[in-house]
C-alpha positions, 0 to 999 in steps of 0.5 A: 636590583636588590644585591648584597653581601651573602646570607645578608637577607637580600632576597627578604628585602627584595620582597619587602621593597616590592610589597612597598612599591605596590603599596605605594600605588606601583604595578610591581613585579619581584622577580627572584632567583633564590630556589631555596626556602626564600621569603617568596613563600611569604609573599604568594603563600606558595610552597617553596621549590622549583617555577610551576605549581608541580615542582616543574616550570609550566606546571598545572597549579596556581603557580605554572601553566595557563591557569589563574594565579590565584582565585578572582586575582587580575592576570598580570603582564606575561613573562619570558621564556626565562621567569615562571608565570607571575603570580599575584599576591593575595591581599597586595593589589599590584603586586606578582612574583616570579622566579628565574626558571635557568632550566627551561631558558637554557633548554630552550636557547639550547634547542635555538642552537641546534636548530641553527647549527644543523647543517653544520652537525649534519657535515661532521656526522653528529646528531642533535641531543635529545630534550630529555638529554639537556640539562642546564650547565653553569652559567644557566642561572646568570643567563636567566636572570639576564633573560629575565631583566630584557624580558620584564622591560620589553614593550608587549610584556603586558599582551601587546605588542609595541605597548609598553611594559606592563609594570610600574616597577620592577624588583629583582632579587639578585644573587650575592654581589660579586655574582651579580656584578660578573652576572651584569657585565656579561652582555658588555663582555659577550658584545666585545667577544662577538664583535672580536669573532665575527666583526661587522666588516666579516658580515660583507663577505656573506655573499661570498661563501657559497662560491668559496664553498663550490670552489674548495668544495667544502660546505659554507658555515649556514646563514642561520648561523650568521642569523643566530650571532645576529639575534645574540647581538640584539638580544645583548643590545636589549639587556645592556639597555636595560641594566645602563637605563637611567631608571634602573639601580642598586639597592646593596644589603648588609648586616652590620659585622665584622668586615662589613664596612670594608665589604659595603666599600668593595661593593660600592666600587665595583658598582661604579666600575661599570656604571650601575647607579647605587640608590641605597644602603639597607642594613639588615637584622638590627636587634633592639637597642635595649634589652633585659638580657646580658648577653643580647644587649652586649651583642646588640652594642657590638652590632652598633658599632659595627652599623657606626662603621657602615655608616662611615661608609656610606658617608665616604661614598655618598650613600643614604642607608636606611635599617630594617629590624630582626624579626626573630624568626623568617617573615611568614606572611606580607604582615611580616614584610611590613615590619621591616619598615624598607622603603620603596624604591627611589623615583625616577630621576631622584637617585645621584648621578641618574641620567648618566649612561656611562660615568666615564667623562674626557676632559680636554686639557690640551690648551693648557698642559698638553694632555686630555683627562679621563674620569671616572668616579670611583667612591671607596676604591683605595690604591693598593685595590686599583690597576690599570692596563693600556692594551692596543685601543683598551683601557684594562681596569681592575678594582679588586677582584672586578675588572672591566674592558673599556674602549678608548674614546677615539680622541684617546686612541691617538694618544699615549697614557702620561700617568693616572692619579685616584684623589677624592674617590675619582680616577684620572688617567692622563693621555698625552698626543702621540706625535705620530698619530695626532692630527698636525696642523698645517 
C-alpha cells in the first residue's frame, strides 16, 4: 500500500514501484483510486477519467466491458465487483492497472440491501428506489478501496475458483494517509459495531421470532437480514486478514518541506497504532544538487535541509528511505516511471516486524512486582500527542488526530490499570489484579 502526505506524488510512486515489481519478474496489479489527471495515463496510455473506456465502469473499449485490454495482451486475473477491469500495460509483460470503481460497488451493495430488506420496506409502506436513483454518498470510495484489497487477494481472483490469486504483488495506490488510516480501520470498527448490535448470543434467539411475531402480531425482522450481517461479518473477516497479513505494507511518500518531518513522525505512529508494517520512506521530487541557477540551487539546498530532517526521522523510527528525482514535468510514459529509480516492493519476510499479526505483547510481571505489562511499539509518538482511556473491557488509544478501540486481553480485564509509561517509542501500560475479580488460590 502506497500513502503519503497530500500532493506529495503518492500515486506517481505507486505506479512506478508496480513498473518495478513487474520488471522484476512479478505478476503486478496497481490498483488506484485517484480519478483525476494521475500517472495511470503513463502507464496504460488510456486517457484519464471515470473506470471503463466510455467514461462508464463497464464500458465498451480497451478499458471496460468484456473486450481485450489491449491488442494481443495476455487476459489477467478478473477484478471484483469494485475495481474497473484491469488493463494491461503495453511494453511491461506482468504488469495491469485498475481503479476503484465507488460508484458501481456502492450501487451494487445498495441493491444487496434492498433486496435483503424488502420485507421490511414492504411492513412500513416504502418502496425500493430505483438504479437510476442511487448515487454513491460519502464513504463509497473508502468502501471500494476496501472491496478492492478483499478482492485482488481472493482465491479464484484468476478464473478459478479455490486457486490462489492471480498476482504476485499487489500495489495500491492509497488517498493521503490520514484518509487511509480512517479508510483501514473501518473493518476493525464495522466488526466492534456489529458484534455490539447483534452479538452471537442474539443469533440463538432466531427461532424464536416467528412465534413472537404470531403472539404480538407483528412481523419478525426477515431472516435475510440476519443473513446480510452474516455476509458483512465475512466479508470484514476477509478484509481485516488482508490489511493485517504478514505480506501486506506500507510505503509512506513525502516531499522534503517545511513540517514534513513532523508529518512523516504522525504518519509513522498512526501506522503502528493499528499494526500496519511500515516498509519504506520515499522521498519524492528531489531537485539537483548543483545548478547554474541562483534561485533553484538556493531552493535545491533548502530542500536538503529539509530531507536531513526527514532523515533524522527516519532514524527515530527505524525506516529506510530512499528518493526519487523531480522530472520537471508529469511522467508521460513507462520510460519516464523508470527515471525515478523507486524500488520494488521489499520481499516477503524481509520488512521489521513481518510475522507479527498484532503489536500488542502482555507481559506477566506478577511474580516479581504484582503487575502485567502491555506493550505496544509506538516509534515517534511524543506525549503531548498520547491518551489513554479504560472504558469497561477497552483500552481507548489516541495518537493525535487517530484513535483506536482495542479489546483487553482477558487476563487484563480482571485487572485494573496502576500507570502507563512511553519510553524509546513503546507504550507500556501497567495493570495490576483486581482483589475482586482475580483468581485466589486456595
Amino acid at each position: 500500500m502506497v500513502t503519503g502526505t497530500g500532493g506529495a506524488g503518492r500515486t506517481t510512486v505507486a505506479a512506478a514501484t508496480a513498473l518495478a515489481a513487474a520488471r522484476g519478474g512479478a505478476r503486478t496489479l496497481l490498483v488506484t483510486t485517484d480519478r483525476g489527471p494521475s500517472a495511470h495515463r503513463a502507464l496504460t496510455g488510456a486517457p484519464d477519467g471515470p473506470p471503463g473506456g466510455d467514461g462508464r465502469p463497464g464500458g465498451d473499449g480497451p478499458h471496460g466491458g468484456d473486450g481485450p485490454h489491449a491488442p494481443g495482451a495476455p487476459e489477467g486475473p478478473h477484478a471484483p465487483d469494485c475495481l474497473s477491469p484491469p488493463a494491461a500495460v503495453p511494453g511491461v509483460p506482468g504488469l495491469w492497472a485498475a481503479r476503484t470503481d465507488p460508484g458501481g460497488h456502492f450501487r451494487g451493495r445498495a441493491a444487496d440491501l434492498q433486496r435483503a430488506a424488502e420485507p421490511l420496506l414492504a411492513l412500513l409502506g416504502a418502496g425500493p428506489l430505483d438504479p437510476e436513483e442511487l448515487t454513491e454518498l460519502p464513504g463509497a470510495e473508502q468502501l471500494a478501496l476496501l472491496g478492492a484489497l478483499r478482492g485482488a487477494a481472493l482465491p479464484g481472483s484468476a478464473g478459478g475458483a479455490g486457486e490462489p490469486s492471480g498476482w504476485d504483488t499487489v500495489v495500491v495506490d492509497c488517498p493521503p494517509v490520514h484518509q487511509a488510516l480512517a479508510a483501514l480501520a473501518l473493518p476493525e470498527q464495522f466488526d466492534r459495531y456489529l458484534n455490539r448490535l447483534l452479538p452471537a448470543e442474539r443469533q440463538a434467539a432466531r427461532a424464536l421470532h416467528p412465534l413472537l411475531a404470531g403472539l404480538v402480531g407483528v412481523p419478525a425482522p426477515p431472516q435475510a437480514l440476519y443473513a446480510a450481517a452474516e455476509r458483512a461479518r465475512s466479508a470484514l473477516a476477509g478484509t481485516l486478514a488482508v490489511v493485517r497479513s504478514p505480506a501486506t505494507t506500507v510505503r509512506l511518500v513525502v516531499e522534503p518541506g517545511p513540517g514534513a518531518a513532523d508529518e512523516l513522525r504522525l504518519a509513522r505512529a498512526g501506522l503502528a497504532l493499528f499494526g500496519h508494517r511500515l516498509e519504506s520512506v520515499t522521498a519524492n521530487r528531489l531537485l539537483p544538487a548543483a545548478s547554474p541557477d541562483p534561485w533553484l540551487a538556493a531552493l535545491a539546498d533548502r530542500q536538503r535541509e529539509h530531507l536531513e530532517e526527514l532523515r533524522g526521522a527516519c532514524a527515530e523510527t527505524g525506516a529506510g528511505i530512499g528518493g526519487a528525482p523531480h522530472l520537471g514535468r508529469v511522467p508521460r510514459d513507462t520510460d519516464d516511471l523508470a527515471l525515478l529509480g523507486v524500488a520494488p516492493p521489499e520481499p516477503a519476510g524481509a520488512v521489521p516486524g513481518e510475522g507479527r499479526a498484532d503489536p500488542w505483547t502482555v507481559e506477566d510481571r506478577l511474580a516479581g512486582d504484582g503487575v502485567m505489562l502491555w506493550r505496544l511499539p509506538l516509534p515517534g509518538v511524543r506525549r503531548s500527542d498520547l491518551d489513554l482511556v479504560r472504558r469497561e473491557d477497552e483500552l481507548v488509544v489516541d495518537v493525535g488526530p487517530f484513535r483506536r478501540i482495542l479489546p483487553l486481553p482477558a487476563a487484563l480485564r480482571r485487572c485494573t490499570v496502576e500507570g502507563a509509561s512511553l519510553r524509546d517509542g513503546e507504550l507500556c501500560v501497567r495493570f495490576a489484579p483486581d482483589p475482586g475479580l482475580w483468581p485466589r488460590r486456595t
